[in-house]
Structure formats: structure tokens, C-alpha cells
N, CA, C and O atoms as CSV, one atom per row, in Angstrom:
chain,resi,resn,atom,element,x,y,z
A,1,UNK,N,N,-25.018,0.771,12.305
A,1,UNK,CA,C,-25.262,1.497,11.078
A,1,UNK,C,C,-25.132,0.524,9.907
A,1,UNK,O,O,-24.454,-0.503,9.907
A,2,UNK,N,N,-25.853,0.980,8.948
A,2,UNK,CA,C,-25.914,-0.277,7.691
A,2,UNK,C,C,-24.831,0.992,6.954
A,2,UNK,O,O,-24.545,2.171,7.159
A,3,UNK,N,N,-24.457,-0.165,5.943
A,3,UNK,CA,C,-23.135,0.085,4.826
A,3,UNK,C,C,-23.623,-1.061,3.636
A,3,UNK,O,O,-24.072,-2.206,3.581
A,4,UNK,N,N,-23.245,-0.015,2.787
A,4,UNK,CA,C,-23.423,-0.776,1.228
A,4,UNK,C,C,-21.944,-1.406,0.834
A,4,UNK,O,O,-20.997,-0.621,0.809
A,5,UNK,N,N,-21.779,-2.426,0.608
A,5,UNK,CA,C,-20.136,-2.558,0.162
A,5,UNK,C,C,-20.604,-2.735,-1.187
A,5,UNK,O,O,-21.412,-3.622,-1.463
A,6,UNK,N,N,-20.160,-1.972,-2.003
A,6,UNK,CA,C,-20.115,-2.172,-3.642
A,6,UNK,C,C,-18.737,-3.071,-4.191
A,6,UNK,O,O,-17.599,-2.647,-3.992
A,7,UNK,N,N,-18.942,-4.053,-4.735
A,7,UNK,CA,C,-17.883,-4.852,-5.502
A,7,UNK,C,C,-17.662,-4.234,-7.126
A,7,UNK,O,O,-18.476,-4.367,-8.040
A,8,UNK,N,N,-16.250,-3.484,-7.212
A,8,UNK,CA,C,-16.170,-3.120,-8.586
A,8,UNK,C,C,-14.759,-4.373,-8.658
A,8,UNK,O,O,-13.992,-4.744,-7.770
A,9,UNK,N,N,-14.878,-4.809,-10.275
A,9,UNK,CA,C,-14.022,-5.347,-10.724
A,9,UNK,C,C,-13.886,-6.167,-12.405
A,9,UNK,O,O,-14.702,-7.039,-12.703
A,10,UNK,N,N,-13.293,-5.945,-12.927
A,10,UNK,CA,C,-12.887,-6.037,-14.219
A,10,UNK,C,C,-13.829,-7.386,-14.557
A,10,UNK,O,O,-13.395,-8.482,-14.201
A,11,UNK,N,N,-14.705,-7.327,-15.025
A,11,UNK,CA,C,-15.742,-8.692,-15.001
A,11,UNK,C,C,-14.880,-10.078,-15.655
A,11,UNK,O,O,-14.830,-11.279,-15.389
A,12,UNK,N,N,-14.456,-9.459,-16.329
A,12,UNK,CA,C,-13.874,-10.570,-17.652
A,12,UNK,C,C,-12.334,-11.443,-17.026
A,12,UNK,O,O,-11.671,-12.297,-17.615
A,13,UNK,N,N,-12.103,-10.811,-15.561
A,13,UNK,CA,C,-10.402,-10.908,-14.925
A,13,UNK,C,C,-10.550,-12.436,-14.573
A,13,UNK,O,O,-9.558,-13.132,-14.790
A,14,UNK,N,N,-11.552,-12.971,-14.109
A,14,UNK,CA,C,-12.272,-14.240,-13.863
A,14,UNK,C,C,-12.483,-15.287,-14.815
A,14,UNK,O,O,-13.270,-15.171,-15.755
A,15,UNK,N,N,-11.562,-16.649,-14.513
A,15,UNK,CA,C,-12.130,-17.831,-14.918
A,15,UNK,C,C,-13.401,-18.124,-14.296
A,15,UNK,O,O,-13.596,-17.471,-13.271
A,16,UNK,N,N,-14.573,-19.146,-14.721
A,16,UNK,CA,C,-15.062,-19.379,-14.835
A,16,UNK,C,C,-15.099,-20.386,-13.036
A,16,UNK,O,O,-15.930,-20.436,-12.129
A,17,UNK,N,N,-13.765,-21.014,-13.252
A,17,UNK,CA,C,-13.086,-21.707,-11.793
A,17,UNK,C,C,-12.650,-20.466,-10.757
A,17,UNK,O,O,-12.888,-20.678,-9.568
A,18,UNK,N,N,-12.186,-19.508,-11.024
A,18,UNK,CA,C,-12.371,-18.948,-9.947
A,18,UNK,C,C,-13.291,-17.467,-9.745
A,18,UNK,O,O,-13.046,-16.409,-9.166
A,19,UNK,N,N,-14.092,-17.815,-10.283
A,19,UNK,CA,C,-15.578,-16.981,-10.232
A,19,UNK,C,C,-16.095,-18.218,-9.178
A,19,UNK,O,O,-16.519,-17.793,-8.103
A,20,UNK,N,N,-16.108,-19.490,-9.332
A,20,UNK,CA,C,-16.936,-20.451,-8.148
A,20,UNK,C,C,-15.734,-20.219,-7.021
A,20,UNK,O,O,-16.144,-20.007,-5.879
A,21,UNK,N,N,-14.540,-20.234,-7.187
A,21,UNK,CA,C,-13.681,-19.761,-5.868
A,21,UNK,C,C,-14.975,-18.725,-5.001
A,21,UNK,O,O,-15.861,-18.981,-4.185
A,22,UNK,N,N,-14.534,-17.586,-5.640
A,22,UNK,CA,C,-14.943,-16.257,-5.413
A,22,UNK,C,C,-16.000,-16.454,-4.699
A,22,UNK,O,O,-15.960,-16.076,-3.528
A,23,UNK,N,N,-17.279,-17.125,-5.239
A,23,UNK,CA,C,-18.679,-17.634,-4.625
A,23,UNK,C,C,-18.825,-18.120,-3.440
A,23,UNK,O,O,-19.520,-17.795,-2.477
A,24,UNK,N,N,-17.563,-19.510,-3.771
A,24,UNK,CA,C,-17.471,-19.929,-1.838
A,24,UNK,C,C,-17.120,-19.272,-1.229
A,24,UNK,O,O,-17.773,-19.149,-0.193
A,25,UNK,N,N,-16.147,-18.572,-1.351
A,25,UNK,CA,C,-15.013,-17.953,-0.168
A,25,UNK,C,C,-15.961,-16.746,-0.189
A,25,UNK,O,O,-15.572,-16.031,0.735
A,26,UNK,N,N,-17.017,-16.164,-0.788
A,26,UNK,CA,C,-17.816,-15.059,-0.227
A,26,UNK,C,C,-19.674,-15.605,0.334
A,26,UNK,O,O,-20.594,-14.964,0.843
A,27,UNK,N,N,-19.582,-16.543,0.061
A,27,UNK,CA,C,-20.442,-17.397,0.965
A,27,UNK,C,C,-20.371,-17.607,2.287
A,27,UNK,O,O,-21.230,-17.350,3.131
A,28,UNK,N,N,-19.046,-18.203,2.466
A,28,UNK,CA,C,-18.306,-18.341,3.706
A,28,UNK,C,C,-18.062,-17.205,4.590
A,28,UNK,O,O,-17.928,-17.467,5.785
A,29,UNK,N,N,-17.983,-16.011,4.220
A,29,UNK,CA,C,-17.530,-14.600,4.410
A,29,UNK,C,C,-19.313,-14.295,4.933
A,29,UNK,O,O,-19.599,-13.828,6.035
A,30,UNK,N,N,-19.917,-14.522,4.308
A,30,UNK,CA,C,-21.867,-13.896,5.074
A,30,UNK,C,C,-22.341,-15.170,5.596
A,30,UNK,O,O,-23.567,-15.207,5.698
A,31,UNK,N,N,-21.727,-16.220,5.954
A,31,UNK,CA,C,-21.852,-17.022,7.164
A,31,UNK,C,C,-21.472,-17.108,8.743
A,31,UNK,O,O,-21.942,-17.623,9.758
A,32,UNK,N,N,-20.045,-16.089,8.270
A,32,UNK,CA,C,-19.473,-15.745,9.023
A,32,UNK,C,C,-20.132,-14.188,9.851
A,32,UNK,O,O,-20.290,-13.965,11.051
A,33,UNK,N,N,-20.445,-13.186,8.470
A,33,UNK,CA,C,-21.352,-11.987,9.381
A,33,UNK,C,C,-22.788,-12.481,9.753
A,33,UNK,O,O,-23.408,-11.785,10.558
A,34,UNK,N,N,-23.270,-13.388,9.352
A,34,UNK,CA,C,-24.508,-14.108,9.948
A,34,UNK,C,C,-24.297,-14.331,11.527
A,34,UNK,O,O,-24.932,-13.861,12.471
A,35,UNK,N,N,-23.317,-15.107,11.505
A,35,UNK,CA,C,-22.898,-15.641,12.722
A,35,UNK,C,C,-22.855,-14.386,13.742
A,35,UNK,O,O,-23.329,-14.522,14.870
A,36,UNK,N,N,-22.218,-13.030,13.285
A,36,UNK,CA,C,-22.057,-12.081,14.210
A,36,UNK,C,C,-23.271,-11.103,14.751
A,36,UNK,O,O,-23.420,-10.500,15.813
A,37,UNK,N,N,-24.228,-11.229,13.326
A,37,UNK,CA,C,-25.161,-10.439,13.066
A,37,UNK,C,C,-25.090,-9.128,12.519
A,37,UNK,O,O,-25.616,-8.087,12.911
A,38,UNK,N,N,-24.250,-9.386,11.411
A,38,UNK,CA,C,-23.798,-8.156,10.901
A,38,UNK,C,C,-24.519,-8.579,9.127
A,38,UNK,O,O,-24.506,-7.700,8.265
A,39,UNK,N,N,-24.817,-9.312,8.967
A,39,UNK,CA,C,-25.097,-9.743,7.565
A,39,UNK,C,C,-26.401,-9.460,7.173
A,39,UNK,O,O,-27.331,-9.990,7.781
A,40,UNK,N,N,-26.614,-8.656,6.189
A,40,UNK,CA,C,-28.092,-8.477,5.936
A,40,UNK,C,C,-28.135,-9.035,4.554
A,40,UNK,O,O,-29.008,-9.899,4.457
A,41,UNK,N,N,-27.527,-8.836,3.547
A,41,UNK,CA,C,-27.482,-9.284,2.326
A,41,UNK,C,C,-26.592,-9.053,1.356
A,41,UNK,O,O,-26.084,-7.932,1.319
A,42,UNK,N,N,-26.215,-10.042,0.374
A,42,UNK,CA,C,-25.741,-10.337,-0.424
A,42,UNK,C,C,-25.748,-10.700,-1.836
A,42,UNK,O,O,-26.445,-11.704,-1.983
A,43,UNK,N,N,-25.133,-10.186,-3.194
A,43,UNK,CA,C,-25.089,-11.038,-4.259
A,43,UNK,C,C,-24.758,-10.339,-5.111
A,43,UNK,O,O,-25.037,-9.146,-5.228
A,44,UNK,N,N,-23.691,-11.440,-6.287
A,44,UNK,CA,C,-23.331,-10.767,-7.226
A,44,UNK,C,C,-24.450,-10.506,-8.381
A,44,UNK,O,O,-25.668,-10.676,-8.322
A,45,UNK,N,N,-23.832,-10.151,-9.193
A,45,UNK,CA,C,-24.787,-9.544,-10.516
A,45,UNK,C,C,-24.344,-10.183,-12.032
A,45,UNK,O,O,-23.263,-10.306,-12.609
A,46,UNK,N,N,-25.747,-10.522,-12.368
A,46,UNK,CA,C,-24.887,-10.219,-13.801
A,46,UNK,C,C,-24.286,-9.450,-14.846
A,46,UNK,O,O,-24.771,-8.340,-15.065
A,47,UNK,N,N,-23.259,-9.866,-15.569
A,47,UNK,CA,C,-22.510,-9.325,-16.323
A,47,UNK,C,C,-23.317,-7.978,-16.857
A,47,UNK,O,O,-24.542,-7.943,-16.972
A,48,UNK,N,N,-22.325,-6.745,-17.201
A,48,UNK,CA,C,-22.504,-5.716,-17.664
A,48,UNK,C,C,-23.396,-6.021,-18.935
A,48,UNK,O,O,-24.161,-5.061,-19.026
A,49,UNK,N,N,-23.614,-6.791,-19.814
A,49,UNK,CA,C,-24.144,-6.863,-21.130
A,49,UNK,C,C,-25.628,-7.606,-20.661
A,49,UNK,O,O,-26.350,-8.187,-21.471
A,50,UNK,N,N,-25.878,-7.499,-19.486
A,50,UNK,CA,C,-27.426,-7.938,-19.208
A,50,UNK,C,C,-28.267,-6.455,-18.672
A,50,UNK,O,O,-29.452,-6.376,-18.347
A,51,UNK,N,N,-27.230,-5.336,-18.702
A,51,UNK,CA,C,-27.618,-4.389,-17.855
A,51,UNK,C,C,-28.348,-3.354,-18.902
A,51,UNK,O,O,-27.954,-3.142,-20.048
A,52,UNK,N,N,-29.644,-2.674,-18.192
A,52,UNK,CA,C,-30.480,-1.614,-19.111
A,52,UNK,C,C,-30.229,-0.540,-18.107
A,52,UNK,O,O,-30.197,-0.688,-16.885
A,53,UNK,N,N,-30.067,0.479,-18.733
A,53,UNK,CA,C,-30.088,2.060,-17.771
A,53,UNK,C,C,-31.052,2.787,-18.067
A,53,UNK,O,O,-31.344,2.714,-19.261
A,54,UNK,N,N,-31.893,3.707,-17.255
A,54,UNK,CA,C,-33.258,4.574,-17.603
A,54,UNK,C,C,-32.525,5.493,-16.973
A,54,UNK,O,O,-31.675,5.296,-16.105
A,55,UNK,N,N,-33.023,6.921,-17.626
A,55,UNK,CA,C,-33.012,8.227,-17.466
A,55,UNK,C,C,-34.332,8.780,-17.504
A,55,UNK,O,O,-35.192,8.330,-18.261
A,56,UNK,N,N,-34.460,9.395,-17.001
A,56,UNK,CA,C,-36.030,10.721,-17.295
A,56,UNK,C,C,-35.457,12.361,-17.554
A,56,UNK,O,O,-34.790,12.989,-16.732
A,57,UNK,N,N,-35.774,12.725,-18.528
A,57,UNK,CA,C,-34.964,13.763,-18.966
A,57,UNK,C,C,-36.647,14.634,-19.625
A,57,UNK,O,O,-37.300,14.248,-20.595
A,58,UNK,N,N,-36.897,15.572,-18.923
A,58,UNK,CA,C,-37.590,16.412,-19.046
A,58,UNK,C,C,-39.293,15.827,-19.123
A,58,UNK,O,O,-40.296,16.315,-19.644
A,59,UNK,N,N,-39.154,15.081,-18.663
A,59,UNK,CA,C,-40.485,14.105,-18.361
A,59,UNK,C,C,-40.342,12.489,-18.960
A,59,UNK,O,O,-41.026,11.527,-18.610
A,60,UNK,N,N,-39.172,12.511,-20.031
A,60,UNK,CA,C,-39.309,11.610,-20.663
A,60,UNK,C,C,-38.083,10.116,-20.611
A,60,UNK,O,O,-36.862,10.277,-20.593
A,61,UNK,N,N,-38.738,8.803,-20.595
A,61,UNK,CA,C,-37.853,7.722,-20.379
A,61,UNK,C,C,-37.485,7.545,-21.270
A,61,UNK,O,O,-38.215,7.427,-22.255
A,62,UNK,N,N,-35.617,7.408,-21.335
A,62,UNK,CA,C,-34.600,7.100,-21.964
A,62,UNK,C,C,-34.320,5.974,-21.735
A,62,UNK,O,O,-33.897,6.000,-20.579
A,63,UNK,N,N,-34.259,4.446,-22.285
A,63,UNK,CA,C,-33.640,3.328,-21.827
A,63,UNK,C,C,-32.800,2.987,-22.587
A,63,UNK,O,O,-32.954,2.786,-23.792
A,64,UNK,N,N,-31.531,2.856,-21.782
A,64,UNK,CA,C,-30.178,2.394,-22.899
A,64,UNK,C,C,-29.562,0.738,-22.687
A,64,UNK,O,O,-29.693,0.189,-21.593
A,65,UNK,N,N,-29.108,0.260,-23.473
A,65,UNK,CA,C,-28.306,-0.847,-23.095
A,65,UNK,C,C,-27.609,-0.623,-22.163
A,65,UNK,O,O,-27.504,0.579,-21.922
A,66,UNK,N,N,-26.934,-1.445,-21.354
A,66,UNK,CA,C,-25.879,-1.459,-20.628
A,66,UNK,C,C,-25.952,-0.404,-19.493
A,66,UNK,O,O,-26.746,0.507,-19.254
A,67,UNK,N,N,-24.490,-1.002,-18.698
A,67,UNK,CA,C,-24.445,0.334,-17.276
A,67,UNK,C,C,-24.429,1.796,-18.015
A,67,UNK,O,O,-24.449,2.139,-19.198
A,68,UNK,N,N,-24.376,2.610,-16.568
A,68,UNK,CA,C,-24.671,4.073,-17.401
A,68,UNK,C,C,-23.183,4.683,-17.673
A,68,UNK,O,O,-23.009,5.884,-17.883
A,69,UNK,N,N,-21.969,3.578,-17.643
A,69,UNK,CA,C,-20.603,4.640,-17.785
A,69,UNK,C,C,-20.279,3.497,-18.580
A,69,UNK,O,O,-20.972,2.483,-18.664
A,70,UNK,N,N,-19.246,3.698,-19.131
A,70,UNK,CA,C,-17.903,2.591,-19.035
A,70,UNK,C,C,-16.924,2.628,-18.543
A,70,UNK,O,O,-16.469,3.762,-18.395
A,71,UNK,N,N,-16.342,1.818,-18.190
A,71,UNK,CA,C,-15.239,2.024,-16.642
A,71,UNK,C,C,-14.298,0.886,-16.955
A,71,UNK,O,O,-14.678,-0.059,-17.645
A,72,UNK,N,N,-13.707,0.922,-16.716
A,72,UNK,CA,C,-12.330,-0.325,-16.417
A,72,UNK,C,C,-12.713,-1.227,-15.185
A,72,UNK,O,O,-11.879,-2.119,-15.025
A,73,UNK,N,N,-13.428,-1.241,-14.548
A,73,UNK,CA,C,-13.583,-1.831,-13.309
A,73,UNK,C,C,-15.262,-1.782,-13.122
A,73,UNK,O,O,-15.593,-0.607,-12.960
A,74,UNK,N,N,-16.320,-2.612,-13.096
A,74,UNK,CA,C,-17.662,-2.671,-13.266
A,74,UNK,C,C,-18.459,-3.033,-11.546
A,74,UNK,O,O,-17.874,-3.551,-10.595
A,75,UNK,N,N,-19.349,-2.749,-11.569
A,75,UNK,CA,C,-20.266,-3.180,-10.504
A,75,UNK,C,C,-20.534,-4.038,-10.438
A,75,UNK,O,O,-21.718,-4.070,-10.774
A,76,UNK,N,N,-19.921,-5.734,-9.980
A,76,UNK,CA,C,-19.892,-7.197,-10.336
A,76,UNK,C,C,-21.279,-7.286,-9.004
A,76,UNK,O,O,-22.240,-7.812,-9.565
A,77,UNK,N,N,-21.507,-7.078,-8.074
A,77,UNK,CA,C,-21.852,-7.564,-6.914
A,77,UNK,C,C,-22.066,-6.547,-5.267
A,77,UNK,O,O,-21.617,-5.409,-5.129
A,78,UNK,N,N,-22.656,-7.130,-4.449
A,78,UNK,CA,C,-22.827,-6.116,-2.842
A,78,UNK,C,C,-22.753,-7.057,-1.682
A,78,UNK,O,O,-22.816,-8.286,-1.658
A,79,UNK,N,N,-22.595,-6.115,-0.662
A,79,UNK,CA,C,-22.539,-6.508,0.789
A,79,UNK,C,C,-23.783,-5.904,1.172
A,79,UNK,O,O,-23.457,-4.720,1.260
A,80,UNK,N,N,-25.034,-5.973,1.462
A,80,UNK,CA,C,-25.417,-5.009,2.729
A,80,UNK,C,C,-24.612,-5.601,4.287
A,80,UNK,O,O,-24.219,-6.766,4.246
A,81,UNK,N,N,-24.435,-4.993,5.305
A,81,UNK,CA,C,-23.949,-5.561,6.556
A,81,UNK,C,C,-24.447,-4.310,7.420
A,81,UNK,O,O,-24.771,-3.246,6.893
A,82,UNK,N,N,-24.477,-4.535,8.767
A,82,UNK,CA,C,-24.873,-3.735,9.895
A,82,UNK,C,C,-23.405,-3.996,10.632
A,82,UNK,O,O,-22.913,-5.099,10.868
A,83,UNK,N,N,-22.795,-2.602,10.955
A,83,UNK,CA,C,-21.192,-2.691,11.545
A,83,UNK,C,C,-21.512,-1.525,12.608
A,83,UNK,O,O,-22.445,-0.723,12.643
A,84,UNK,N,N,-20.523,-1.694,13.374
A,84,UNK,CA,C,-21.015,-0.862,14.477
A,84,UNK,C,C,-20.517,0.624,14.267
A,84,UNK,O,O,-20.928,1.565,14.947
A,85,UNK,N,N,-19.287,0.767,12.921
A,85,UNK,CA,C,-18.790,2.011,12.662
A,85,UNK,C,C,-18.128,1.793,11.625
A,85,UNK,O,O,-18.259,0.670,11.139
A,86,UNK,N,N,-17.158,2.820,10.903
A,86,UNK,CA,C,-16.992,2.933,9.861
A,86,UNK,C,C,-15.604,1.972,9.589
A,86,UNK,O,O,-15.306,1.512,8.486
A,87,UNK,N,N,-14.930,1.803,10.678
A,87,UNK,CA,C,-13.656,0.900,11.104
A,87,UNK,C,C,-14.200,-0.512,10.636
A,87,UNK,O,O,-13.544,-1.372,10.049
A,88,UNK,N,N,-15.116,-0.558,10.894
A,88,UNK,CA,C,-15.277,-2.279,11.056
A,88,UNK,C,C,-16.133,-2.306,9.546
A,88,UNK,O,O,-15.725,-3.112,8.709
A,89,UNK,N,N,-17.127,-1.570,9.253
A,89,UNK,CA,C,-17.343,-1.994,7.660
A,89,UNK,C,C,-15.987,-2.060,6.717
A,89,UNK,O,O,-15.826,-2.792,5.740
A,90,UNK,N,N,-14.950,-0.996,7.329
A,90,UNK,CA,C,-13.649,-1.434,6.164
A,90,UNK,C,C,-13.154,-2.787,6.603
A,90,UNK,O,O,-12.880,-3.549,5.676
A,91,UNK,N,N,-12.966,-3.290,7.960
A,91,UNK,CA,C,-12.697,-4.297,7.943
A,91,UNK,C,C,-13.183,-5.487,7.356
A,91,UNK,O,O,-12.300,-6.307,7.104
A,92,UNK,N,N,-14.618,-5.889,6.997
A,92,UNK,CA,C,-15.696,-6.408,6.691
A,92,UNK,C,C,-14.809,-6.426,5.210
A,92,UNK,O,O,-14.299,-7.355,4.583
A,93,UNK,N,N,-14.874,-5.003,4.972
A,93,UNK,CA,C,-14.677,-5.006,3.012
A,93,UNK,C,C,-13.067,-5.554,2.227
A,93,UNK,O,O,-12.725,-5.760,1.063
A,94,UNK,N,N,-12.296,-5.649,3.725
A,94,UNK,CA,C,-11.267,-6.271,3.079
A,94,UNK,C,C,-11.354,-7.467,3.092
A,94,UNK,O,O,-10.338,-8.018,2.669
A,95,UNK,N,N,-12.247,-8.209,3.441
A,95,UNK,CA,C,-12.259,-9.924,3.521
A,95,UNK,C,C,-12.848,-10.210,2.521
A,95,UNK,O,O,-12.687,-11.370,2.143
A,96,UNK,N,N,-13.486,-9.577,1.935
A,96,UNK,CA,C,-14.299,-9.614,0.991
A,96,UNK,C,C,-13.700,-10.092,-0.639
A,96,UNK,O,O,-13.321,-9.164,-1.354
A,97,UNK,N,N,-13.625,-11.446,-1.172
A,97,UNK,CA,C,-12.708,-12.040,-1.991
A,97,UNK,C,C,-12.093,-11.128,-3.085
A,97,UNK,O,O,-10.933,-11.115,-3.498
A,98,UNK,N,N,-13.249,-10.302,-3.486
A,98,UNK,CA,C,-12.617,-9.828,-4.817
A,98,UNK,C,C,-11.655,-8.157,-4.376
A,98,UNK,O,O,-10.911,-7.600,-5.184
A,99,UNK,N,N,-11.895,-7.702,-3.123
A,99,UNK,CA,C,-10.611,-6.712,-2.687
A,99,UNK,C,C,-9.486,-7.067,-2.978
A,99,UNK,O,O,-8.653,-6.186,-3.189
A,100,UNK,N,N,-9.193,-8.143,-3.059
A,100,UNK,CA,C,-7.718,-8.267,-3.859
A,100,UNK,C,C,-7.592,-8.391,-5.685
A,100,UNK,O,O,-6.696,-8.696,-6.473
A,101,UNK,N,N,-8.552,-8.107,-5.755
A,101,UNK,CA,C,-8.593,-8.170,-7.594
A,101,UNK,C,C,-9.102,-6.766,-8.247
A,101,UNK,O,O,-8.826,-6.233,-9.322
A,102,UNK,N,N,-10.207,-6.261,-6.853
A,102,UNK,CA,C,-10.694,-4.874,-7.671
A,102,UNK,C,C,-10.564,-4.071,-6.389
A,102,UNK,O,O,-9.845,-4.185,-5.396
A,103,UNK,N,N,-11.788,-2.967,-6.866
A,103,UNK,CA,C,-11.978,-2.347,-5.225
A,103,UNK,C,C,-13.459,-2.746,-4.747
A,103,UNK,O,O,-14.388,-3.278,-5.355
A,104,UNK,N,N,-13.317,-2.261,-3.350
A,104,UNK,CA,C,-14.630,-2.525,-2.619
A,104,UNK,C,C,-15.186,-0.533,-2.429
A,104,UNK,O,O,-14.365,0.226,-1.913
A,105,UNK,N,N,-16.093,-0.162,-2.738
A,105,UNK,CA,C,-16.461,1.535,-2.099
A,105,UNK,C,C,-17.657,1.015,-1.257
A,105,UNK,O,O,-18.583,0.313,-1.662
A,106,UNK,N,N,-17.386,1.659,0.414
A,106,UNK,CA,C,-17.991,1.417,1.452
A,106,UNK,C,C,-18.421,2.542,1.393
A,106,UNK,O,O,-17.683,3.526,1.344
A,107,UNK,N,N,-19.965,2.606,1.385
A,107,UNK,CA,C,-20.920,3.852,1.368
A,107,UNK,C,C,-22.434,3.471,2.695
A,107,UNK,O,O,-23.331,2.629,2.742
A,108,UNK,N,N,-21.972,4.708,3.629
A,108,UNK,CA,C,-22.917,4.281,4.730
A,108,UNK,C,C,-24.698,4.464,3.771
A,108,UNK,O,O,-25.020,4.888,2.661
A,109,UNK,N,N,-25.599,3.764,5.187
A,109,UNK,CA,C,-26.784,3.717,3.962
A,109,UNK,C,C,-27.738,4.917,5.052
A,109,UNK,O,O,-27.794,4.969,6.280
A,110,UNK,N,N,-28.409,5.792,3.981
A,110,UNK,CA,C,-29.775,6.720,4.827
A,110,UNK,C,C,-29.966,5.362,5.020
A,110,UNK,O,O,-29.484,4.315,4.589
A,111,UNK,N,N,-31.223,5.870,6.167
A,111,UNK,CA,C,-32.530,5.345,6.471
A,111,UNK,C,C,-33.790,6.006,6.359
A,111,UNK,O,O,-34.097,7.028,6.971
A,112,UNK,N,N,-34.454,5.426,5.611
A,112,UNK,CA,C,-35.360,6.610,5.807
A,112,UNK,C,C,-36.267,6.146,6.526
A,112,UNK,O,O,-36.231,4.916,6.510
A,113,UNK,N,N,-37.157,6.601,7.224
A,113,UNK,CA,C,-38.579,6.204,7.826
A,113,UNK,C,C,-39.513,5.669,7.572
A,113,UNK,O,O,-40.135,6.575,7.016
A,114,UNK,N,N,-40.313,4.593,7.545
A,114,UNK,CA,C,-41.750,4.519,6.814
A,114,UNK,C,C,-41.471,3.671,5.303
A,114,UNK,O,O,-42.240,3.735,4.344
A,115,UNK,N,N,-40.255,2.913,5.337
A,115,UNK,CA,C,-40.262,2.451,4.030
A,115,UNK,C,C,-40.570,1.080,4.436
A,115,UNK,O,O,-40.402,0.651,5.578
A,116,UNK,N,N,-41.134,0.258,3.219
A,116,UNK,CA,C,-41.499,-1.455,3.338
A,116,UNK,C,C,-40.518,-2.256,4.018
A,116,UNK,O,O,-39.374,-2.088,3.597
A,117,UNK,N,N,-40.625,-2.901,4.751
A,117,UNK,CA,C,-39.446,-3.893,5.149
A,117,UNK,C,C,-40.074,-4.763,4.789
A,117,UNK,O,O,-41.165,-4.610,4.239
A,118,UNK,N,N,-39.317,-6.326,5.105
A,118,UNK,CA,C,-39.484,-7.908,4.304
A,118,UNK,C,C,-40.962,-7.872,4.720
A,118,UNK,O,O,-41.710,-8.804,4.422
């Protein structure tokens, strides 16, 4: 089953030095689910102040600056991975560098049928 690992975490909690920590040691981490065949994809994001949000509200597009909340803790980055159950994507999400700084929310993924692959 595929799983989304969402990386939330305080964007700004990060030096600059260990934002490249963070990079290797989660590099190393989808070399490692490569190796198993659990790794489908990866990557962080940029900062909240690069982000636009759209709405459609009665036919019509709303585009705002920024994410659509404000939060104490932001959407920095993802896991996709293929785990064989819900045990082992949490396991997956605690290795995952920034679980010790923010949280990780493990959300299994539909599939739907008939959609584009690579």
C-alpha cells in the first residue's frame, strides 16, 4: 500500500547548517527505502512565503498568497513510500529526520484507476 508521509515543521526552527544536515540524513533515509523498494518519492518544499492557494467558490478562482491556514508547524516536505502496512509506514516516518523537530501525518494513498503514470 502507498502512504503519503507529510513533513510538518516550524520552517524558521532550522539553520541553514542543519537544513543541509536534514537533506543528507533524509537522502540517506530514500536510499535506504530504494534499497528495500519501498521508496517512490521524495522532497522538501519551499518556504511558506513562495506558496499561492486557489479556491473556486461558486464558479469562481480565488488566488491567495501563501498556504491556506496558518499554523505553528508548516508543510516543509513528503515521503511517498510503498509499506506493506500501516506498522511499517510509522516505522518509515520515525526515521524520518525532522520527526524529532516536528510531526510526520501518515495518510494511506486512494488509488484510483486509469490515472497517468511516469
Amino acid at each position: 500500500m502507498k502512504y503519503l508521509l507529510l513533513i510538518y515543521f516550524e520552517e524558521h526552527a532550522l539553520t541553514e547548517a542543519g537544513r543541509q544536515d536534514c537533506y543528507q540524513e533524509s537522502t540517506q533515509l530514500a536510499h535506504q527505502l530504494k534499497a528495500n523498494g519501498q521508496y517512490l518519492s521524495a522532497h522538501p518544499l519551499q518556504p511558506t512565503a513562495t506558496a499561492t492557494s486557489v479556491r473556486v467558490r461558486d464558479g469562481k478562482r480565488f488566488v491567495t498568497d501563501g498556504p491556506f491556514a496558518e499554523t505553528r508547524e508548516q508543510l516543509g516536505g513528503y515521503f511517498l513510500i510503498d509499506a506493506g502496512d500501516l506498522d511499517a509506514a510509522l516505522d518509515i516516518a520515525a526515521n524520518i529526520p525532522m520527526a524529532r523537530k516536528g510531526t510526520i501525518e501518515v495518510r494511506p494513498v486512494i488509488e484510483i484507476p486509469n490515472l497517468p503514470t511516469d
